[in-house]
C-alpha positions in Angstrom: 31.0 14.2 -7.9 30.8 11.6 -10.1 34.0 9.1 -10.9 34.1 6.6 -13.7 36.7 5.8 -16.2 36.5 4.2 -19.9 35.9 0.6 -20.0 39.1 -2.0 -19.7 41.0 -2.4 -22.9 40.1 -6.4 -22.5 36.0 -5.8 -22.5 36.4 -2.8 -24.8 37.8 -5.4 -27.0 35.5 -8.2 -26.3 32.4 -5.6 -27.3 34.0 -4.5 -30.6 34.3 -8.4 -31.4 30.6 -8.6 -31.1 29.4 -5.3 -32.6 31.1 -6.9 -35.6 30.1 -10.3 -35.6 27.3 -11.7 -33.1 25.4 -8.0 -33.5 25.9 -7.6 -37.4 25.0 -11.2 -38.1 21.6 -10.5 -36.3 21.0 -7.0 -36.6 17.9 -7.7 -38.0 16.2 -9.6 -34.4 18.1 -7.0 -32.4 16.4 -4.1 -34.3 12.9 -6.0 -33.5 13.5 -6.7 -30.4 14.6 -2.9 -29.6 10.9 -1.6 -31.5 8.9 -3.6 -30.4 9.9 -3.9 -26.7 10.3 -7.9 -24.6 8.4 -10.4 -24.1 9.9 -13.1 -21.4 8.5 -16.3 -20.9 9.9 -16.1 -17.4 11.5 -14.4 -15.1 14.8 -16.2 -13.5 16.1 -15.3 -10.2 19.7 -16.3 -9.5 22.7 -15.3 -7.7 25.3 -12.5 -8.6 27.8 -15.1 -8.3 29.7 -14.9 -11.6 30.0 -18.2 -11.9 26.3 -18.7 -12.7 25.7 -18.6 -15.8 21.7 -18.4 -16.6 21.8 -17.7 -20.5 24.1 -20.7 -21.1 22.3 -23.4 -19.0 19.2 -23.1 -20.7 20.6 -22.1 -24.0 18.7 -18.8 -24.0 18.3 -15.6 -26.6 18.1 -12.3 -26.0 14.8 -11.3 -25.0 13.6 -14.9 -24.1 14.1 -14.2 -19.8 14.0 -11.2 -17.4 16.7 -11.9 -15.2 17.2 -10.7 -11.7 20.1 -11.3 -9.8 21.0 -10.4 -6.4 23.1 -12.2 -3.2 22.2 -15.6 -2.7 19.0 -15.5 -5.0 16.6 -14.5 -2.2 13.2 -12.7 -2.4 12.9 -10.7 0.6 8.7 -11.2 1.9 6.1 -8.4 0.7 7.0 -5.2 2.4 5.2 -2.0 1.2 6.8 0.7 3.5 8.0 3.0 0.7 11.2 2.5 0.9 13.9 1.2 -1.8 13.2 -2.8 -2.7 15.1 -3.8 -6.0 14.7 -7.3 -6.0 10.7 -6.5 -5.1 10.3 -4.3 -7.6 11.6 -6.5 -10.3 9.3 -9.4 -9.1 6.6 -6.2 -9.6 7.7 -5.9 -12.9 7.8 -9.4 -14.4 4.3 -9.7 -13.5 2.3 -7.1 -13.3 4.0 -5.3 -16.7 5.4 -8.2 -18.3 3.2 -10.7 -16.9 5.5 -13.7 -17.6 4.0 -17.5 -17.3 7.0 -18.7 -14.9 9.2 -17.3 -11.7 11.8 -19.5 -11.4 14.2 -19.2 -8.2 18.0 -20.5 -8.8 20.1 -21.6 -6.1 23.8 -23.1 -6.6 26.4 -25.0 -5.1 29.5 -23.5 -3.4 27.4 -19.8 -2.4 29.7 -17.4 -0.7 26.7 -15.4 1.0 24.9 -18.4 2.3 28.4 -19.7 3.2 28.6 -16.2 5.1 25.1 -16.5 6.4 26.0 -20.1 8.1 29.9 -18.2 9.1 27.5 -15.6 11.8 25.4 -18.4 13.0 28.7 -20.2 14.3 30.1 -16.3 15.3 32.9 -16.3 12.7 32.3 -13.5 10.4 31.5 -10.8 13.0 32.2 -8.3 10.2 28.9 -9.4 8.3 27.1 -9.4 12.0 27.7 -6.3 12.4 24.4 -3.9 11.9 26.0 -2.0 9.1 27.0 -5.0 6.6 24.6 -4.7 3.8 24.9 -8.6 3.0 25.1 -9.7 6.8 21.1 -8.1 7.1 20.6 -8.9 3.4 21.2 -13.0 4.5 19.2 -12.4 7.6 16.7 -13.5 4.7 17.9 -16.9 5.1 17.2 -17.1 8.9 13.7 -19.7 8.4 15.5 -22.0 6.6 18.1 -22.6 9.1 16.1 -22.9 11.7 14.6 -25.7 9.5 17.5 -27.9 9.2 19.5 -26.4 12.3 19.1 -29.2 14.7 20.4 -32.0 12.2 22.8 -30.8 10.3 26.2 -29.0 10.5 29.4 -28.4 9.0 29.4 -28.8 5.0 26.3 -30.9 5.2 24.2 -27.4 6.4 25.5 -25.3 4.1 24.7 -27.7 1.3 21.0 -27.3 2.5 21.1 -24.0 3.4 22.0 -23.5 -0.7 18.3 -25.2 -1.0 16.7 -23.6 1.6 17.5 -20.2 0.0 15.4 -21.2 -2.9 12.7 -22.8 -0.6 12.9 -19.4 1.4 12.2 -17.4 -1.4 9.4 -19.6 -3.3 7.3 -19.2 0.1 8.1 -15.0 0.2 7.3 -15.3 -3.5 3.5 -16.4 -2.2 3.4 -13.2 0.1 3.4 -11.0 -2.8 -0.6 -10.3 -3.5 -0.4 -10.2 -7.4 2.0 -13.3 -7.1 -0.7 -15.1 -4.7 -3.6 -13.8 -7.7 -1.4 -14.8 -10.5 -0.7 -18.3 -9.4 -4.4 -18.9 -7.7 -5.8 -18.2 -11.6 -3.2 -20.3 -13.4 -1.4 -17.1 -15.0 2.3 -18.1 -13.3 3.4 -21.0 -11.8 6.8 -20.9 -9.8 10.0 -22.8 -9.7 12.6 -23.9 -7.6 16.3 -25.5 -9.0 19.8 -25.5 -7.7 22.8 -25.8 -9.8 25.5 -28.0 -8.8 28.4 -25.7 -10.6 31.2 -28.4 -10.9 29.2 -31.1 -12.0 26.6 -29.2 -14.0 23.6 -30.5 -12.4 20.5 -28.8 -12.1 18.2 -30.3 -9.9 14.2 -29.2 -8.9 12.4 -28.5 -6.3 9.5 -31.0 -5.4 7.0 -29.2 -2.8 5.0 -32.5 -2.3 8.3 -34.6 -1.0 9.7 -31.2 0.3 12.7 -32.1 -1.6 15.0 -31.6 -4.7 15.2 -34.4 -7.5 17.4 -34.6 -10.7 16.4 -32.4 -14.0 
């Protein structure tokens, strides 16, 4: 059976404060958008982590990105086995249905599942090792990028690049997709790499010719 229960009093609140002002002073662009359906620019792909805040960084609207989140940002590689892929099926979705122009994968500082990912590596977080731990075999993911940087880096320092190696990890699964592949051969979608440095509120980009990030 079912269980839910009414919303807290705090975000029941929040809502009404909306309905009445940011809703009513705009009902006319939320009416359009609701008839005549979205149109993104681009799809973003960021973490759950609720500190990441997508709309407010780049100073979006409503209806202006299709937003996917899911742990650690990652795009798992083309898999059609006919079983249940969420983060797959949105990538389907952005550009197949709503063929948007730009993918853009967002990584950020201080990640607490590629902070668990680089926690098994050293055997400390046996609970997400274990074979039943949806985000332990969900950050398996990860597992090209550290054996990029493994041999030079530890401590801090590799879970700073493992942040960026997420996003690298998913740009290159990105390519495995075919209508990705298509779409970007024909100059339909071009993809995008960034991480977010949370406390100072950097953004910086991914640069695939110096295999590197640089400063927005």
């Amino acid at each position: 059976m079912t269980v839910a229960h009414p919303l807290p009093r705090k975000l029941a609140s929040r809502y009404h404060g909306w309905k009445a002002t940011g809703y009513a002073e705009n009902k006319v662009w939320y009416r359009r958008l609701a008839s005549e359906g979205q149109h993104p620019r681009a799809m973003i792909i960021s973490c759950c982590d609720s500190r990441v805040h997508v709309t407010s960084l780049f100073g979006a609207d409503e209806g202006e990105f299709f937003i996917h989140r899911n742990i650690a940002n990652l795009v798992p590689p083309y898999e059609p086995d006919g079983k249940s892929h969420g983060t797959s099926a949105a990538v389907e979705y952005a550009v197949t249905a709503l063929k948007v122009a730009h993918i853009i994968v967002m990584g950020h500082s201080s990640c607490g599942g590629v902070r668990g990912f680089y926690d098994m590596t050293m055997g400390t977080a046996p609970e997400l090792a274990d074979g039943s731990s949806f985000v332990g075999r969900w950050m398996d993911l990860l597992q090209p990028g550290y054996d990029r940087i493994k041999s030079d880096r530890s401590g801090p320092e590799c879970v700073d690049a493992l942040e960026k190696q997420a996003v690298i990890v998913s740009l290159d699964n990105l390519m495995t997709f075919p209508f990705v592949a298509d779409a970007v051969e024909s100059e339909k979608l071009t993809l995008h790499g960034v991480w977010h440095n949370i406390g100072e509120g950097d953004l910086w980009w991914y640069d695939p010719a110096e295999q590197g990030f640089k400063p927005v």
